[in-house]
C-alpha angles and dihedrals in degrees: 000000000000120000111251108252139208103205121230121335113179113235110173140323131271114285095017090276108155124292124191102167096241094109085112126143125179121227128199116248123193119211092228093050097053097077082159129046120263116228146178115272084025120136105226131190131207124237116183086350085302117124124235133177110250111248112197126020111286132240131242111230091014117100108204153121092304103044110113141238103195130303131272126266097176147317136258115201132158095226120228094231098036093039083205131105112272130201118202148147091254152024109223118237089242098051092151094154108025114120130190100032122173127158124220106245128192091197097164103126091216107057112116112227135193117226131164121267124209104240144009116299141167143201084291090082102043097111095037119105127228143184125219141243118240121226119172108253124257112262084190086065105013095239148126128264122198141093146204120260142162101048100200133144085257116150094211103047106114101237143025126227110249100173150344117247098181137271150209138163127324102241090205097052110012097242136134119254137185122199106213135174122246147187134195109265113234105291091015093117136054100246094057087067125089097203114074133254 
């Protein structure tokens, strides 16, 4: 059985410069487009300057629907029964209604984020490269739910392992974990590209 992830937190930016947490941009969302929730930790990618939750593991070198812009750190909405803004970890999928709505966006393409990885690694792997598993995000917590997995020299997987941050036993699942430390690999994410998104 899978470990139960978190999705992406930012941590700190490439090279230890200083990281407040304020590289935060908000994106449109339109209620038609998020056919999955949005949550907190989750990448996201743009479409006609409209944010979307990615839904499979991106691709280094490939521009398309799933490359990311950043990843979500909340959600702002004017909801449909309390006719007031709301701020929240995650856009339902069925958010008919719903007006307003932006989601909180880190796209610098050097922060540094930690994210859970299947399995029990060590240093060894710092330097590797790996891809992650997609899991649609809790509505119960608001957040992400996916994890990296399949740590390999592999040019086209999306990130690159900085650091190891520890590990145990998923409590959920009884598998091992490791929290590591990543970064997007060269054309991950959607700035790197010349050609527009």
């Amino acid at each position: 059985m899978a470990v139960s992830g978190y999705g992406f937190k930012p941590v700190q930016l490439l090279g230890g410069k200083a990281f407040s947490g304020g590289t935060i941009r908000e994106f449109v969302v339109t209620p038609a487009a998020a056919t999955n929730p949005i949550c907190t930790g989750d990448l996201v990618t743009t479409a006609l300057g409209v944010v979307l939750a990615v839904g499979t593991a991106p691709a280094a070198s490939t521009l398309s629907t799933n490359t990311p812009v950043g990843v979500c750190v909340g959600v702002r909405f004017t909801d449909p029964v309390l006719k007031q803004t709301q701020h929240a970890q995650f856009l339902p999928a069925t958010s008919t209604g719903y007006t307003n709505i932006f989601a909180k966006v880190v796209d610098d393409t050097e922060v540094l984020f930690q994210v859970r990885y299947d399995g029990a690694i060590d240093y060894t792997k710092i330097g590797l490269n790996c891809t992650m598993t997609y899991v649609a995000g809790s509505t119960v917590t608001g957040n992400a739910k996916f994890y990296a997995s399949g740590a390999a020299t592999t040019a086209t997987l999306p990130f690159r392992i900085v650091d190891i941050v520890g590990g145990g036993t998923d409590q959920g699942t009884g598998t091992a974990y490791t929290d590591i430390i990543v970064k997007y690999n060269a054309s991950t994410h959607a700035y790197a590209f010349p050609t527009g998104q």
